[in-house]
N, C-alpha and C positions, 0 to 999 in steps of 0.2 A: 244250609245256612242256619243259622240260631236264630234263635225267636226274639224281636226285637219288641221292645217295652211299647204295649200299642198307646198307654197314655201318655206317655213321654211324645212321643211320635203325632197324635191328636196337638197334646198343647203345642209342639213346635208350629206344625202346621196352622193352627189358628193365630200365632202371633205373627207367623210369617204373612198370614194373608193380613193381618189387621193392620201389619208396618207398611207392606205394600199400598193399601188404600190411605193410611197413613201419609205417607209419603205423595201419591198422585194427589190428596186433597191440598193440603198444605203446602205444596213446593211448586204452582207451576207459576207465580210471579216471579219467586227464583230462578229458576227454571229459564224462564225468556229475557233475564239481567243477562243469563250467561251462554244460553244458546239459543235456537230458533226453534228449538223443540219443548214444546210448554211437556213435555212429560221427561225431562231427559235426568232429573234425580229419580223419578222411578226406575226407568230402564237401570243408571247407576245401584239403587236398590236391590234389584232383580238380581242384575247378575252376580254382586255380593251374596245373597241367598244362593243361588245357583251355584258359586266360589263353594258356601260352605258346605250346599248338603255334599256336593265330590270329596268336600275332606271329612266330613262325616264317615261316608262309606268307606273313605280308605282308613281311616282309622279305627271303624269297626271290624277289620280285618287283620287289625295291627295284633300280633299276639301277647295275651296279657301278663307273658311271663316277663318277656322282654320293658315291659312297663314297670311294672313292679321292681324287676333288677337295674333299669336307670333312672327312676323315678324321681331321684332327686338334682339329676343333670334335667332331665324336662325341664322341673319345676324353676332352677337356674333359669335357664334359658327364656323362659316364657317373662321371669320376672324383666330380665334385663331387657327384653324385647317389648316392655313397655314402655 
């Protein structure tokens, strides 16, 4: 496997954990307007991180030729999919 950038990887990890507690502080009157579960925007939270680190790694496996040779079909796609 290739050596993945350990500071990159640190800072994800410390924003993920600070939006986490972020999120449990902040949302749980939210939270109980919309469901019975005062933590249920974290759980929503969660598993968004949990969504991304899977496309993380599968995109770390993506090879980079292939990137570079449709790079600007991504780049389309990504814009209109905003």
């Amino acid at each position: 496997m290739k050596s993945i950038d350990k500071p990159l990887l640190i800072a994800f990890t410390l924003l993920a954990i600070f939006g986490l507690i972020m999120m449990s502080s902040i949302s749980i009157a939210s939270s109980l307007k919309v469901s019975d579960n005062n933590s249920y925007y974290f759980f929503r939270h969660f598993i968004y991180i949990a969504l991304g680190i899977v496309v993380f790694f599968m995109a770390l496996k993506f090879p980079i030729r292939l990137i570079k040779k449709y790079h600007l079909l991504f780049y389309l796609t990504a814009a209109i999919l905003l």
